[in-house]
N, C-alpha and C positions, 0 to 999 in steps of 0.2 A: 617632619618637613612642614606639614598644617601649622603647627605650635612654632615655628621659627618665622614663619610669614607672618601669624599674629603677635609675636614681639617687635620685629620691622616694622608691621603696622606701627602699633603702639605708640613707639618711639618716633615714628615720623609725626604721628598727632601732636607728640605732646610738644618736638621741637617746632612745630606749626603752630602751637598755641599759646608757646613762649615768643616767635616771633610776633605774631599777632598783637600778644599784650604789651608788649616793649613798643609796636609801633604807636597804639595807642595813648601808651601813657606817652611820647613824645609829641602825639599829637593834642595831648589836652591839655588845655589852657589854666593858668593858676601855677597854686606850690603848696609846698606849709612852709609855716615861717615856725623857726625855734631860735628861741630866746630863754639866753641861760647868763643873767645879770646882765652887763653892760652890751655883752654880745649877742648879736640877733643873727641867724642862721636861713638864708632863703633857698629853700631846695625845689627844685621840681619836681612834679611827679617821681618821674623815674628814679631821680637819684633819691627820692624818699623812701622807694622803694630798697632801694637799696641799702641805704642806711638802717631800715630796718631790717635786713637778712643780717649786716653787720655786726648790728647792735644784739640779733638773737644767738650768734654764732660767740660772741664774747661773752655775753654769758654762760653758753653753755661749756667755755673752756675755763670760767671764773669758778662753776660747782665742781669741773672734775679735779682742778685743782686743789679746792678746799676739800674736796673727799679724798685725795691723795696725801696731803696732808696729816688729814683726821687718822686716816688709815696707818702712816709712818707712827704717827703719835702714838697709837694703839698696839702696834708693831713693838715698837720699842716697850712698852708698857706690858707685852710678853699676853696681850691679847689675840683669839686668833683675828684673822683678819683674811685680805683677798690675797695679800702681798708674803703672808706667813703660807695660804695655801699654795702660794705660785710657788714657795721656795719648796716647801712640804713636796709639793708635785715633781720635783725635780728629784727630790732625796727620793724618794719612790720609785722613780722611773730608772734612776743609777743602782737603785740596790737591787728591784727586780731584774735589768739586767744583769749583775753580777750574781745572784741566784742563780736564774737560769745558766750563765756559763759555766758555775761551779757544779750542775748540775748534769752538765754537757762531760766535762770536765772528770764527772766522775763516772759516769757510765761508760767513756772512754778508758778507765784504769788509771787516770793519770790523779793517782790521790792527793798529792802536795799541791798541783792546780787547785783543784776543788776545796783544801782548807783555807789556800789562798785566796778567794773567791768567796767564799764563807764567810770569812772574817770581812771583807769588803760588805757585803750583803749585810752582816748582824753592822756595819760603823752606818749605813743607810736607813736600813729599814728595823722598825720597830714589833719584828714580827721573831719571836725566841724558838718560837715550839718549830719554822722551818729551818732557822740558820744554824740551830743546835744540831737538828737532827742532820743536816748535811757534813756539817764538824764532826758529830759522832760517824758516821759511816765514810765519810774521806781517811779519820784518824782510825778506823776499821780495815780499811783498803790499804793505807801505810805499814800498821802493824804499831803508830804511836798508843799504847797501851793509856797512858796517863789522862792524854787529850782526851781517847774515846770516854775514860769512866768521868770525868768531868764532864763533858759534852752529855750523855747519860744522865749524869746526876741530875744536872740544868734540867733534862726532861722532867723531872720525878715533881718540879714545882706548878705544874698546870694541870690540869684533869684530862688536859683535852689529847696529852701527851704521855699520861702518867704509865701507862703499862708497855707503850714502847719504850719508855727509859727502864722500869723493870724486867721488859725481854732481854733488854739489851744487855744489861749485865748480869743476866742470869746466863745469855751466851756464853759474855767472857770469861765469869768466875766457871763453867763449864771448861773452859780451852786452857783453864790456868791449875784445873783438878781441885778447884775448891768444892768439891759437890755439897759440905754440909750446907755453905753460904747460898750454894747454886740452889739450893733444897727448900730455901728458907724463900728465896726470889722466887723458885716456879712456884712455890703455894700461894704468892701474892699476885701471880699472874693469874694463878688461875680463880681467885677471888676474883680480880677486874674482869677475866675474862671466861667465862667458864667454860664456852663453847669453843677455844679456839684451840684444833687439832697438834698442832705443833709444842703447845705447851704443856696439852694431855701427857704426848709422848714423853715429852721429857720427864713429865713428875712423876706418870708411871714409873719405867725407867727409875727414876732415882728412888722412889720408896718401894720398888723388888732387889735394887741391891743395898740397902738400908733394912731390907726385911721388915719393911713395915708394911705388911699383908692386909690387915683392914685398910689403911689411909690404899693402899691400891686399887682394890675392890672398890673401895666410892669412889676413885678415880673413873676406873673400870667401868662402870655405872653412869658417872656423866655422857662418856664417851658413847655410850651404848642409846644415854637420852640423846643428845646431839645428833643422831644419824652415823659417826666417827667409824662406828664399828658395825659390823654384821653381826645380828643377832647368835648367830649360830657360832661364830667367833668369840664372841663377850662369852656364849657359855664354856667354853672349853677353856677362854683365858681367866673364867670365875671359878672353873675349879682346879687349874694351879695355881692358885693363888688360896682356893681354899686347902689345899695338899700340902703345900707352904705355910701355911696358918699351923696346916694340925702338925708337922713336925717340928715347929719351933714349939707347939703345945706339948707334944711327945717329950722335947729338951728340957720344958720346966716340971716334968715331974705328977699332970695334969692330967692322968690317965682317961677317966670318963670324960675330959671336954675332947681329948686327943682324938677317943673312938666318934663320937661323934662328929668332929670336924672330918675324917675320915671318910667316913659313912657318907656326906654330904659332899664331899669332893668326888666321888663315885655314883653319887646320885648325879649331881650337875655333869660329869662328862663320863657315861660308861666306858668310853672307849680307850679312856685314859688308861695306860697302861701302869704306870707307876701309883694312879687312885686305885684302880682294882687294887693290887699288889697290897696296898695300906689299908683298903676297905676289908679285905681278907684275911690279915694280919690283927685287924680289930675285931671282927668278927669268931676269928679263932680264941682271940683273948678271953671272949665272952663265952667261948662254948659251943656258938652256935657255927658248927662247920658244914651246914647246910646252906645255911648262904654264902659261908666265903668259899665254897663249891660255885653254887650259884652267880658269883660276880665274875669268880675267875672263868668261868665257862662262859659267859657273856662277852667278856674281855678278849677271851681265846679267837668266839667267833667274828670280832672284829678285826682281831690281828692276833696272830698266832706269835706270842716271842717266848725267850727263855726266861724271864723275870717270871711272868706268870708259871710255869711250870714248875720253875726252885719254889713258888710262894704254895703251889700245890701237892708240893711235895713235903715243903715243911708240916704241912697241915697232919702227919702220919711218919713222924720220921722215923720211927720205931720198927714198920711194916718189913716184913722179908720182897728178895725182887720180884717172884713171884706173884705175890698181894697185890704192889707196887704197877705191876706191869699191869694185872686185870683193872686194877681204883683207875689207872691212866686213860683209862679207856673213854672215859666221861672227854674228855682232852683231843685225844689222838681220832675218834671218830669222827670231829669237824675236821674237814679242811684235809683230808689225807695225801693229796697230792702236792701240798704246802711244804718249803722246804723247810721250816722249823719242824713241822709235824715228821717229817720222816727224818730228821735228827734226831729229833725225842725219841722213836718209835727204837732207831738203832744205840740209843744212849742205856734205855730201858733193857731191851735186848742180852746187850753185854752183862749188864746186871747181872741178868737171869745165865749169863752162861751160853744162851744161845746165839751163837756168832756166825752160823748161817743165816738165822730169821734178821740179826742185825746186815748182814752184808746186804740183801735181800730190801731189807729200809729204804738202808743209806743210797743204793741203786748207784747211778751212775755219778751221783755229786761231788765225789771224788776226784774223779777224772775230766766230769764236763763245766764244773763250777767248784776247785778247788779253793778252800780257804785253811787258813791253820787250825781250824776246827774238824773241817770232815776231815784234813789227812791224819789228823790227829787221832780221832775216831775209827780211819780205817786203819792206822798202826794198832790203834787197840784189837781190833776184829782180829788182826794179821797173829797176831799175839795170842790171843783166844785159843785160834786154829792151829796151833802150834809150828808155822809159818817161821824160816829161819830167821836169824838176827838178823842178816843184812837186809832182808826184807822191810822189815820193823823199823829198822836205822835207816831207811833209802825214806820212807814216807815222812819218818821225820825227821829228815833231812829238808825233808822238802815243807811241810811245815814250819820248819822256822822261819824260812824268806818268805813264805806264801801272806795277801794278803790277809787282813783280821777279821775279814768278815764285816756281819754287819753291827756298827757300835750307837753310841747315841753321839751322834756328829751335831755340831752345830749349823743351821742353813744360812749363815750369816758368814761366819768365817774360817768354817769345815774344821774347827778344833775338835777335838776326839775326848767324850769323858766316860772315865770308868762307871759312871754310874750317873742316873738321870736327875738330872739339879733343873731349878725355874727360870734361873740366870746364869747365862754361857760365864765358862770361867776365865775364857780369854776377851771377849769383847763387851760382856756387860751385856747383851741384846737378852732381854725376855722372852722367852715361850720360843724360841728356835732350834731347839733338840730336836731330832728328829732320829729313829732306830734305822739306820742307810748304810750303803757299801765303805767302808774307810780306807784308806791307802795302806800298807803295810807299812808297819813303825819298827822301830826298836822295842819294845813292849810286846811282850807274852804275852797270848789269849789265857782268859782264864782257864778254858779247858783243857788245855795242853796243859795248865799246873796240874789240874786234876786228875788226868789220865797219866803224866805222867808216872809215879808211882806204879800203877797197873801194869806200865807199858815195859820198864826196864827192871821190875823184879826185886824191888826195893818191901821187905817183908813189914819193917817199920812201918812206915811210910803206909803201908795200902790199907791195913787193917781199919784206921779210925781216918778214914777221907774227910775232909769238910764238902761243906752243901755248895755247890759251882751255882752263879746265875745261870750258867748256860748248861748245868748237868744235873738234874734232880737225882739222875738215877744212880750218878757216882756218888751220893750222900747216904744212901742207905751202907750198914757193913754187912755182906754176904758174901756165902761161900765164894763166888766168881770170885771177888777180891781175893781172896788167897789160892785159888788154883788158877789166876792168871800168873799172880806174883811168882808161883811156882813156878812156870814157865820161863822165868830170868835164871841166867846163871853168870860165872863169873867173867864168863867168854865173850859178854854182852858190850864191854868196854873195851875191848880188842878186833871185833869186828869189823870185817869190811865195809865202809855206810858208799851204798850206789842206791841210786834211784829203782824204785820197786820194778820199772821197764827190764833196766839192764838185769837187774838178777834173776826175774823169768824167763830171761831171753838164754840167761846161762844154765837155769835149769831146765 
């Protein structure tokens, strides 16, 4: 309000002090006289005044013209100039808008908007590294393959762009299953970029199913400097990869680097069930069956599986079940209430003949947690005990549809592998094996091949068993094996198969 009074003011002074001097000058007496050749010019004050506001105002429309001019001349002349930035400002101002609606445009899904719009943007503005990159991801959004890798390419020419036009096609050649080209891009990505998470993944990823185990491990290793990974993760993913190392070492033939890479993939993750398995496997090689005791007892009290106990078993295959039952001991006394351990304890058992101490094991697993393993294992006891055919046939019966227990499932895409690999063989995903419940398949448990023999009286058949992952104890040959087998007779194929309930219910 203060500040608008003193402009009022202001303004009334100075129109008071314009009228004032206009009165003046009409009141003062004289002129100039101008004379310009023959012509003599007599002005008054006042109008002298004027004539000179005139005469200042004409020139100063005589320089902007001559600078208007100069300027066109300069223009044309393909200098810049005020008149080249005025047009300049205009192209700028149209292509930035069309940027941003292409931009609008595409975050909306509307991708053919957005190349459309693009292409407006790049005929405006002289800026590649943004018009490109909206071309490549509108022609991403359409699914125009061609445009995208052009648009892309276009990036590879500026530095300031250069690794998002090599992400970018190291996506597509990904989505189109070129992985060796994909292979060749994420190594240049991760040259530009070393630290960036997304591209880790991938080149991991692609050099564990290319089996290229060192370029992993330095992968691995970046990741681990970046912060990417948890320490205690990089170790466990540094020794499948070193586990990976030593069995392609194993495949060429390499024996001492094999046992050593072994040995160091058991060192980095003890709990590795499949490094024990190979560190004890190497260690047996050598002789020294003190430490592949030693691992696989370490391995046990992490996690009690059957892999470890086939690899404990192999280490004395020669041993009666007897021997077999006492060496187990080392095994069976962690973890007793585990249900791998009270498997073992009734797998053992049978061996030896004794199919009370097994029933006694197995305990209730049968009935309160069945899989195609324990009913398998309790047809074998059933068997033992000289327990009728339908008995034997009713369990496994039920065995066959029962699920499989627990396998090495994938946590990515719960594929099922017979044996533990670094890379799922259905999805590619690294280090996601995991030993878990699986659904029941079409596919026979290993141990059900192995018992069977034992179970249906097949004399062939029982005498020379192979080593089960899931049965150490059905690998040794002893007397049980042929006084179960005895227990089969020809009657065994003709039998009534009822579930084990109904035919104690009928005895």
């Amino acid at each position: 309000m203060l500040w608008s009074f003193i402009k009022i003011g202001v303004f009334i002074a100075l129109v008071a002090a314009a009228a004032m001097g206009a009165s003046y000058l009409l009141e003062m007496e004289g002129g100039v006289l101008i004379s310009v050749g023959t012509y003599e010019f007599n002005l008054t004050p006042l109008r002298a005044v004027l004539a000179l506001l005139a005469l200042l105002v004409a020139v100063w429309v005589l320089f902007r013209l001559a600078g208007l001019l100069i300027a066109l001349l300069r223009w044309i002349n393909g200098d810049e100039t005020a008149l080249s930035r005025h047009f300049d400002r205009n192209r700028e101002k149209k292509g930035l808008k069309a940027l941003t609606e292409g931009m609008v445009a595409l975050a909306s899904g509307e991708g053919r908007l957005a190349m459309a719009k693009a292409a407006r943007a790049d005929k405006y503005l002289d800026r590649p590294e943004l018009t490109n990159l909206l071309t490549a991801q509108a022609a991403e959004l359409t699914g125009d393959k061609r445009k995208r890798e052009q648009a892309y390419k276009a990036l590879l020419a500026d530095d300031r762009t250069r690794f998002v036009g090599v992400r970018g096609l190291m996506k597509q050649k990904l989505e189109e299953g070129d992985t060796d080209t994909a292979m060749k891009l994420a190594e240049k990505a991760f040259a530009l970029k070393p630290a960036h998470e997304e591209v880790q993944d991938v080149l991991l990823k692609l050099q564990a199913g290319n089996e290229d185990w060192q370029g992993a491990r330095n992968t691995l290793k970046a990741k681990l400097r970046t912060g990417a990974l948890p320490r205690d993760v990089h170790r466990r993913r540094d020794a499948v990869l070193a586990l990976s190392e030593a069995k392609a070492v194993i495949a060429a033939d390499s024996t001492i680097e094999a046992r050593e890479a072994a040995i160091e993939a058991n060192r980095l993750s003890p709990d590795l069930i499949p490094a024990a398995v190979f560190a004890a496997r190497a260690y047996h090689e050598q002789g020294k069956d003190k430490y592949a005791t030693r691992v696989l007892r370490k391995a046990w009290e992490a996690s009690p599986h059957p892999d470890l106990a086939a690899a404990f078993a192999a280490l004395s295959p020669t041993e009666t079940a007897e021997a077999r039952l006492k060496r187990f001991k080392v095994l069976t006394k962690i973890h007793p209430e585990h249900r791998e351990t009270r498997l073992l304890l009734a797998e053992l058992n049978i061996g030896a003949e004794d199919f009370p101490e097994a029933r006694r094991a197995l305990g209730d697993l049968a009935t309160d947690k069945p899989d195609a393993r324990t009913l398998t294992i309790m047809a074998a006891i059933e068997r033992g005990e000289g327990s009728p055919d339908a008995i034997v046939k009713g369990w496994l019966t039920r065995a066959v549809s029962a699920p499989r227990g627990p396998q090495w499932t994938c946590e990515k895409c719960h594929h099922t592998h017979g044996h533990w690999v670094p890379v799922c063989e259905a999805c590619g995903a690294f280090d996601t094996l995991a030993w878990q419940e699986a659904p029941a398949t079409e596919y026979q448990s290993p141990m059900s091949q192995t018992m069977l023999p034992l179970i249906v009286g097949r004399v062939d058949d029982a005498v020379n068993l192979p080593v089960a992952p899931g049965g150490p104890a059905a690998s040794a040959a002893d007397p049980a094996t042929e006084t179960a087998a005895k227990g089969g007779s020809d009657d065994v194929e003709e039998a009534e198969v009822l579930p084990p309930e109904d035919v104690a219910a009928k005895r």
